[in-house]
C-alpha positions as CSV (number, residue, x, y, z in Angstrom):
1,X,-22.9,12.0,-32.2
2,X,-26.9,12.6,-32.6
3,X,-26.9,11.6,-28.4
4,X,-25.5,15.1,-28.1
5,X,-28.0,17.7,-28.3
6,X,-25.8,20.7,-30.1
7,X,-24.8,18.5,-32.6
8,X,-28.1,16.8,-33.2
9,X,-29.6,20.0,-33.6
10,X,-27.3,21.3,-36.2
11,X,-27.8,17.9,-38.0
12,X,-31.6,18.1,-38.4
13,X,-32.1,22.0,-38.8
14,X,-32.4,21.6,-42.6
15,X,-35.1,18.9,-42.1
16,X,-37.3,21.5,-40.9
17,X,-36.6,24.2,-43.5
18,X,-39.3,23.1,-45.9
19,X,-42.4,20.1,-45.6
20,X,-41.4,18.2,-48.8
21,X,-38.6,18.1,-51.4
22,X,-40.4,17.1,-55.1
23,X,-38.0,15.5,-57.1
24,X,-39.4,14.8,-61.1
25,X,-37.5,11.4,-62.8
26,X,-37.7,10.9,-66.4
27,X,-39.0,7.6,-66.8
28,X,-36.5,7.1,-69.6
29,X,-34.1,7.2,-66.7
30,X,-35.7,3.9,-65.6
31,X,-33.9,0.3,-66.0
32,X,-36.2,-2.3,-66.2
33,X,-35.1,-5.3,-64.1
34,X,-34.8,-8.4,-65.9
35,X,-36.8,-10.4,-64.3
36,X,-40.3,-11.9,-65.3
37,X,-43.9,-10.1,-64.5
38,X,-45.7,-12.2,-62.0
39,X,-49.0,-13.9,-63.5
40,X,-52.6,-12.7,-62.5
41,X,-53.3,-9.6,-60.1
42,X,-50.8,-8.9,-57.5
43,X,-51.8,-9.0,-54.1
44,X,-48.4,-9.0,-52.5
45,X,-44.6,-8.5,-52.2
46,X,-41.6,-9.3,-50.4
47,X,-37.7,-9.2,-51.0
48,X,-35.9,-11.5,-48.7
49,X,-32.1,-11.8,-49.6
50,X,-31.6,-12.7,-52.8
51,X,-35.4,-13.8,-53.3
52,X,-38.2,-11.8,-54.6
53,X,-41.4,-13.3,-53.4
54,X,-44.5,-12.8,-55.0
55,X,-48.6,-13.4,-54.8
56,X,-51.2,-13.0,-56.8
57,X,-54.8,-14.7,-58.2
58,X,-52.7,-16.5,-60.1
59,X,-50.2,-18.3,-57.4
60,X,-47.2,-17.9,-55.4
61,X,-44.1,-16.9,-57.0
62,X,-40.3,-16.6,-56.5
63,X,-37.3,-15.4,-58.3
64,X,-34.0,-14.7,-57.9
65,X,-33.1,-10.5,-57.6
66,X,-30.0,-9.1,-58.0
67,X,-30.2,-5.1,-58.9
68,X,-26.1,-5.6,-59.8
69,X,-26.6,-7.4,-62.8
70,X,-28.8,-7.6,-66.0
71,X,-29.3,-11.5,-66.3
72,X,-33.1,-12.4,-66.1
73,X,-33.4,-15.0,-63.1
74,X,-36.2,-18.2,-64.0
75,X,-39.6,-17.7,-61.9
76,X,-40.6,-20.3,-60.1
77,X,-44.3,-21.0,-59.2
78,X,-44.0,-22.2,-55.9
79,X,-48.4,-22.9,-55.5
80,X,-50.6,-22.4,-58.3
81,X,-53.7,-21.6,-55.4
82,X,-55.1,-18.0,-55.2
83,X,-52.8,-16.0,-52.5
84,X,-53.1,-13.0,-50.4
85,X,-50.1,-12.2,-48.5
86,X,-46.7,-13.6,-47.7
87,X,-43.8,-12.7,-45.6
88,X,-40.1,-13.7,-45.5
89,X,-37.1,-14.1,-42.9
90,X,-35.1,-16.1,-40.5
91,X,-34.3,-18.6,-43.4
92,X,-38.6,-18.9,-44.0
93,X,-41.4,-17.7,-45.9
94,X,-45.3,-18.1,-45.0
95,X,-47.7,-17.6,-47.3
96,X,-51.7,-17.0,-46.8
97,X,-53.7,-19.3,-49.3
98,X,-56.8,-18.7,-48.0
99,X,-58.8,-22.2,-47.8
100,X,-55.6,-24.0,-48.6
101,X,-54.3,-22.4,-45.6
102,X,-51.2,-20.9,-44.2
103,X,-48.1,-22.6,-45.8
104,X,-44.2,-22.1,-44.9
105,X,-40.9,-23.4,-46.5
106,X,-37.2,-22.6,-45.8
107,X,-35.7,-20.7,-48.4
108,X,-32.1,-21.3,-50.0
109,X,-29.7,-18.9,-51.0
110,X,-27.9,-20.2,-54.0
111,X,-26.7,-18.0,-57.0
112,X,-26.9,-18.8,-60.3
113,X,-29.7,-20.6,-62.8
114,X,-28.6,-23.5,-59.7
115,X,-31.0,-21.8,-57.6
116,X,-33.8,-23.2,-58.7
117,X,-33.5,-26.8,-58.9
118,X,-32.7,-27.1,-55.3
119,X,-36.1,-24.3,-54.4
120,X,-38.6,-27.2,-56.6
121,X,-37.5,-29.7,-54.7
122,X,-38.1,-28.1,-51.1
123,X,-40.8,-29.0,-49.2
124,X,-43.8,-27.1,-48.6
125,X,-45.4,-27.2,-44.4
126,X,-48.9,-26.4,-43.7
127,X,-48.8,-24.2,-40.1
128,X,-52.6,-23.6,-40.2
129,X,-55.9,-25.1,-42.5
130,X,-57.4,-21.4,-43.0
131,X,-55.6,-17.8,-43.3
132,X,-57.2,-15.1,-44.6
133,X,-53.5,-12.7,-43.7
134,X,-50.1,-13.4,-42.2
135,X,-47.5,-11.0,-40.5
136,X,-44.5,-11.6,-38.3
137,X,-43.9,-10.6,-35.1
138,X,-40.2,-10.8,-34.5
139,X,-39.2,-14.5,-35.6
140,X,-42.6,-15.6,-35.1
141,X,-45.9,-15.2,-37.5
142,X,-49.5,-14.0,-36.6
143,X,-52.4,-16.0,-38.5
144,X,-55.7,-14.4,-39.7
145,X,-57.7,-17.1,-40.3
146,X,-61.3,-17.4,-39.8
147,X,-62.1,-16.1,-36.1
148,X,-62.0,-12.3,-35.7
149,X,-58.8,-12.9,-33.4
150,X,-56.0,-14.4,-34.7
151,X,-53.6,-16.8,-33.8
152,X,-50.0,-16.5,-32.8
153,X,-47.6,-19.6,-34.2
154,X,-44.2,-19.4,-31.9
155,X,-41.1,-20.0,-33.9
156,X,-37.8,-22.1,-32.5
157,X,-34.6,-20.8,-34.0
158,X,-30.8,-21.1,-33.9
159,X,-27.5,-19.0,-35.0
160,X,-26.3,-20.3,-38.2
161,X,-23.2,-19.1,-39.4
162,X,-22.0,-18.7,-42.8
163,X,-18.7,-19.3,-44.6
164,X,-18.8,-15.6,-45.4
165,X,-18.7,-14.5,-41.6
166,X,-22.6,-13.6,-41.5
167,X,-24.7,-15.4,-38.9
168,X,-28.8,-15.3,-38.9
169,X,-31.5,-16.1,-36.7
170,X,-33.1,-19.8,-38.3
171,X,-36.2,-20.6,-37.8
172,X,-36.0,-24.6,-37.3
173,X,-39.6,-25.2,-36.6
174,X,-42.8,-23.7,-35.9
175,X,-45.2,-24.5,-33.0
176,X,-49.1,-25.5,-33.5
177,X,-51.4,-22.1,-33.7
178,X,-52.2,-21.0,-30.5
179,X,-55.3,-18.3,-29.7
180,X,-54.9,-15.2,-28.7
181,X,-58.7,-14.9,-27.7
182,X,-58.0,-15.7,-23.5
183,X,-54.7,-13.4,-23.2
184,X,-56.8,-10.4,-25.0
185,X,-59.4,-11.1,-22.6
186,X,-57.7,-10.6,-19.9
187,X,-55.4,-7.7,-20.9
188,X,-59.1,-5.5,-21.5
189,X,-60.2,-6.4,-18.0
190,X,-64.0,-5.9,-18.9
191,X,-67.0,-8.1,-18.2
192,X,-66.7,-10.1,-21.6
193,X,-67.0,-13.7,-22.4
194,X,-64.3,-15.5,-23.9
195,X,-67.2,-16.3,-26.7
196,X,-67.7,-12.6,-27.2
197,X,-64.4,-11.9,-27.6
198,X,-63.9,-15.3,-30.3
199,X,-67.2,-13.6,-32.2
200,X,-65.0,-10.1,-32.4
201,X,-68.4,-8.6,-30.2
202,X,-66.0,-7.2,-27.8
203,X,-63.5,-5.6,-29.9
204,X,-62.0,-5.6,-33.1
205,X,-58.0,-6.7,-33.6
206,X,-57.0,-4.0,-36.4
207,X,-53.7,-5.9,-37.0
208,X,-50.1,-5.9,-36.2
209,X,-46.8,-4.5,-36.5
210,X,-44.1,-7.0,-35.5
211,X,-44.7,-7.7,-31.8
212,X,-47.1,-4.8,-31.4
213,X,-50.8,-5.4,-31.7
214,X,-53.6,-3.2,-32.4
215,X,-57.2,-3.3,-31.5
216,X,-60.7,-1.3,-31.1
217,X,-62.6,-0.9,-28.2
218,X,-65.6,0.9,-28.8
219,X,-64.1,4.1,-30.1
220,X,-60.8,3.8,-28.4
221,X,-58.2,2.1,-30.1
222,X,-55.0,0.8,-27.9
223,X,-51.5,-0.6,-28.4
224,X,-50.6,-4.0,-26.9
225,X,-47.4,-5.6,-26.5
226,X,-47.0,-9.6,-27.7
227,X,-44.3,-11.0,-25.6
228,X,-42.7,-14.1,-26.1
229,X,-39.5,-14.8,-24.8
230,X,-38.0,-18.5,-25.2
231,X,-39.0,-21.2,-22.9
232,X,-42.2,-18.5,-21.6
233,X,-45.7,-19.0,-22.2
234,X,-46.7,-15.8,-24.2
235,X,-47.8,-12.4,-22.4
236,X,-50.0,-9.6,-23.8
237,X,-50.2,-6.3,-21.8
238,X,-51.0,-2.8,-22.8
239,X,-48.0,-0.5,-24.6
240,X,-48.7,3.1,-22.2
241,X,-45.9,4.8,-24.1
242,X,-48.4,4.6,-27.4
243,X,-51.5,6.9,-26.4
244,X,-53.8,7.5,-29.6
245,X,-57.1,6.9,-27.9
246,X,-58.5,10.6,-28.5
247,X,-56.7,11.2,-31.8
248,X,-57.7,8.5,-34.2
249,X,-59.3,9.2,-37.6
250,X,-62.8,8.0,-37.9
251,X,-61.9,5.3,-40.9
252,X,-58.8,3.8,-38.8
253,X,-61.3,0.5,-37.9
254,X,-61.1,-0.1,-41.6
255,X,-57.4,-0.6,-42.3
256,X,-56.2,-2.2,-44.8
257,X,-52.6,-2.9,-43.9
258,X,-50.7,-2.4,-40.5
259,X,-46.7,-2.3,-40.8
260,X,-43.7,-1.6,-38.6
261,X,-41.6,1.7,-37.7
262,X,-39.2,2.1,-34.9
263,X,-41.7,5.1,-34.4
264,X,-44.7,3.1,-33.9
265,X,-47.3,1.8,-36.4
266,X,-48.0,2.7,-40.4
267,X,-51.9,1.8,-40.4
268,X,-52.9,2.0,-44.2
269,X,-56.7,2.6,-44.1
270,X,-59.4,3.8,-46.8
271,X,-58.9,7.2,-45.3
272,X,-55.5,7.8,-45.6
273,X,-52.2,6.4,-43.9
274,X,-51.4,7.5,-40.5
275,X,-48.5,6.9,-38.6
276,X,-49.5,6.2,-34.5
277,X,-46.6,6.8,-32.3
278,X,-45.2,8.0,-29.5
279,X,-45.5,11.6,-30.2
280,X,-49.5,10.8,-31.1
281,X,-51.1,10.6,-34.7
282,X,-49.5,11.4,-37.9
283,X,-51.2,12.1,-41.2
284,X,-49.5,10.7,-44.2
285,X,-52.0,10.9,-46.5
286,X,-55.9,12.2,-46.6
287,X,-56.6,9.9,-49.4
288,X,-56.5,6.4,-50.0
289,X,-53.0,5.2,-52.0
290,X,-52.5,2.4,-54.1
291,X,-49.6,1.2,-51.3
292,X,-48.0,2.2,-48.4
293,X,-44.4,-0.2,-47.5
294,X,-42.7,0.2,-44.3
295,X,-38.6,-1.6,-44.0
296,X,-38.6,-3.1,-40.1
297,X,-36.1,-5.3,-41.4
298,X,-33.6,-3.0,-42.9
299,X,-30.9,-1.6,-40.9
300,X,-30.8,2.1,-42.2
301,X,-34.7,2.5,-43.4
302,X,-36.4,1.7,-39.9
303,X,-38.1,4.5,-39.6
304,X,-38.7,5.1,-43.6
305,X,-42.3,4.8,-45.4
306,X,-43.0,4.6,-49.2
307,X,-45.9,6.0,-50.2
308,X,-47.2,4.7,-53.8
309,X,-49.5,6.6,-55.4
310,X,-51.3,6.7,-58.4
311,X,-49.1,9.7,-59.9
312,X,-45.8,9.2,-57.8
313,X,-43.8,8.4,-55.2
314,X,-43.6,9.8,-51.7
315,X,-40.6,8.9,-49.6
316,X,-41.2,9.6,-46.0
317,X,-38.8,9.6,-42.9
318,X,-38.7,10.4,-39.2
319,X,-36.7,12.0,-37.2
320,X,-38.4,12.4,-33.2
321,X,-37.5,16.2,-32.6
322,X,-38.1,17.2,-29.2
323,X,-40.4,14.2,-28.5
324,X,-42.4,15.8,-31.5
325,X,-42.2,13.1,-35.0
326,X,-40.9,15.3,-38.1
């Protein structure tokens, strides 16, 4: 129905009415979910099924979530090692562990206290000896380790389906880390060294959302696709539809998290949160917030951002208006 015009434009006429909708919760209206509070400072968070992953100073953590019901769930400490980030899907996690390195395990969906004994006893894979970051890029994951460029680890997968009638996308293994220091050389097309580009003298790689990369030239910053398609080496050449080069904010080079929209990129930086996409730069926020969360995964919230701040909650969606983001 939103394909036709008329009727899209009826839909989305209230959207433009007024900028925000504030909306005050009593914090007595609040349930507390009954699960445990992760050890040490949190660092990250992801939901995954019925698992809630967790890292902090203090380890890596996972429980079992269920918003239905009020029985706590056990938490498991998967690694007791200091952890900075961790992502989940495709029947995986990877976790970033710093000088422990980058470490994955398949993760089981079994209710009940059950849960547990079979998550113990899994086996936990070391993908790469150093990561600093990880993200995903489709099935596969992108490793910040120690070079300024990071590394892109290829997944295998199959169709697995369930006695419930759903089917997912396993990931059955995961290939060696392979460079992406030669295919960004080449994809700039300047006189650089493939040593300049390993020192990060050439440019800077700001991060990633899913297969879309993000880097710094000088002042410019571009938009690169990561391509890999099964059985194909991987490709990296530039995304035109994504033009922010003249419209960046100064403190984008120091972001702090970069996340995925159908829209384009969420880049969390100490300036603000922008969103960079097709229709050029949005500001979020002009300040820096204690969280900004983006839901590529979800199938209704793809183009939804959560802003959390140190007073509230902002709730943010798009709708593309005209070729103009709203």
């Amino acid at each position: 129905l939103l394909a036709i015009p008329s009727v899209k434009r009826e839909f989305v006429a209230p959207l433009t009415m007024t900028a925000e909708v504030i909306v005050e919760i009593d914090a007595s209206d609040f349930r507390q979910a009954s699960i445990e509070a992760t050890p040490g400072n949190l660092t990250d968070t992801v939901a995954y099924g019925n698992r809630l992953f967790t890292t902090s100073d203090a380890g890596v953590f996972e429980t079992q979530f269920d918003a239905r019901y009020d029985e706590g769930s056990p938490l498991l400490q998967v690694h007791s090692a200091p952890a900075t980030a961790i992502v989940a899907g495709n029947g995986q996690f990877a976790v970033s562990l710093g000088e422990v390195g980058l470490l994955s395990r398949e993760v089981g969906f079994g209710d009940g206290y059950g849960w547990i004994d079979s998550a113990q006893e899994a086996i936990l894979e070391t993908l790469a000896p150093y990561s600093r970051h990880v993200t995903r890029s489709s099935v596969h994951l992108v490793n910040y380790g120690e070079s300024p460029i990071p590394d892109f680890i290829r997944a295998t997968t199959h169709i697995e389906r369930r006695p419930n009638g759903f089917t997912e996308n396993i990931i059955t293994e995961f290939s060696e880390p392979a460079s992406l220091d030669e295919s960004l050389r080449q994809v700039v097309g300047q006189d650089i060294t493939s040593d300049e580009v390993r020192s990060g003298e050439a440019f800077d790689v700001l991060g990633n959302a899913n297969y879309r990369l993000l880097i710094q030239i000088g002042n410019e910053v571009s938009v690169l696709n990561m391509l890999a398609t099964r059985d194909r080496p991987l490709r990296v050449n530039p995304y035109r539809r994504i033009d922010v080069s003249n419209e960046t904010p100064r403190t984008l080079n120091q972001a702090l998290s970069t996340q995925a929209l159908r829209s384009g990129f969420l880049v969390e930086h100490v300036g603000g949160v922008h969103v960079l996409g097709d229709s050029g730069v949005i500001e979020l926020a002009n300040e820096l917030v204690v969280q900004a969360r983006t839901f590529p995964a979800s199938r209704r919230y793809v183009d939804t951002v959560v802003l959390v701040r140190e007073g509230s909650l902002d709730l943010v969606g798009f709708i593309d208006l005209d070729g103009t983001g709203v």
